[in-house]
C-alpha positions in Angstrom: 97.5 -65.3 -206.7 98.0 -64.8 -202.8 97.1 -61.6 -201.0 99.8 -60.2 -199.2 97.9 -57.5 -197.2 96.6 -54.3 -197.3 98.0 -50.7 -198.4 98.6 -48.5 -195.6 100.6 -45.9 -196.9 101.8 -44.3 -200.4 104.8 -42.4 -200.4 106.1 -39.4 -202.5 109.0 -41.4 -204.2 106.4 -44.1 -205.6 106.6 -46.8 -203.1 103.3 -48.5 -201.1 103.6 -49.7 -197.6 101.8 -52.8 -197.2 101.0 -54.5 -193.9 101.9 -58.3 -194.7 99.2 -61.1 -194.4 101.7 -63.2 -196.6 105.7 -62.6 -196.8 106.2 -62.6 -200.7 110.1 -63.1 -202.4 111.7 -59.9 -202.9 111.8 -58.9 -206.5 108.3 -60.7 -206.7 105.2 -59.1 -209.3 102.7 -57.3 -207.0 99.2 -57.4 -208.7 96.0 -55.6 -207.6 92.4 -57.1 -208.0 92.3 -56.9 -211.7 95.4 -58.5 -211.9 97.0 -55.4 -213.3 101.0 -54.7 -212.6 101.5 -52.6 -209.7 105.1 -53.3 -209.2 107.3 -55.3 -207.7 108.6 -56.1 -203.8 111.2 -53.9 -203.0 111.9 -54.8 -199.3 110.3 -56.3 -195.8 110.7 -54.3 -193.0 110.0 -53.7 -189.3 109.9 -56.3 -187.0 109.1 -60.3 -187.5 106.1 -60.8 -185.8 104.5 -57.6 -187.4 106.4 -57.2 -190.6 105.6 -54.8 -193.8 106.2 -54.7 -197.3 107.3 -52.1 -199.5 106.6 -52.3 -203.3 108.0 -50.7 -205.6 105.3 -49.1 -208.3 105.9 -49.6 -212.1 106.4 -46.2 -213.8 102.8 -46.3 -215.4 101.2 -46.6 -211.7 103.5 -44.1 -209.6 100.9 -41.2 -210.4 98.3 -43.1 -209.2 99.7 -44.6 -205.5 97.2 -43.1 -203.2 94.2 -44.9 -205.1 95.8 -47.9 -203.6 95.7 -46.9 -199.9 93.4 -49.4 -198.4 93.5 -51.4 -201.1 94.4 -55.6 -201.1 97.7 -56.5 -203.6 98.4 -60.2 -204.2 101.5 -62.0 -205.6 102.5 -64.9 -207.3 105.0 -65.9 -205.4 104.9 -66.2 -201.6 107.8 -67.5 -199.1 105.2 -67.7 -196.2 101.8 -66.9 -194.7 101.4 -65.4 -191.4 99.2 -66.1 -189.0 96.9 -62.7 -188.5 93.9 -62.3 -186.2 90.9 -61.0 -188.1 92.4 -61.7 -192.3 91.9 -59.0 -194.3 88.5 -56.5 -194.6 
């Protein structure tokens, strides 16, 4: 698995806003530490040099979204890794 970046944000309608290390393929599995289901890549926004992800949380997880704020999610599948000064802490 390859992290993609950190949790920045939950939102109400049970969606995470990531700030992208890695740019993963939309539809992709999103996995936390454990390798438990989180859900899946729903779309990359904002601009290329700074982009984030949004994931889309499985049903099981939605209640649970703000325990991921801060938090590092990986994927399987990954189109491309950006360059980012300081990685992930």
């Amino acid at each position: 698995m390859i992290p993609i970046g950190k949790v920045v944000k939950a939102t109400r309608d049970g969606k995470l806003v990531v700030k992208a290390e890695a740019i993963p393929q939309l539809g992709a599995e999103v996995r936390d530490a454990s390798t438990g289901l989180v859900g899946y890549v729903d779309d990359i926004i904002g601009p290329v040099a700074s982009p984030y992800i949004v994931v889309k949380l499985s049903e099981q997880r939605v209640r649970q979204s703000e325990y991921f704020v801060n938090r590092v999610l990986y994927a399987t599948t990954v189109v491309k890794k950006l360059r980012v000064r300081g990685g992930l802490t």
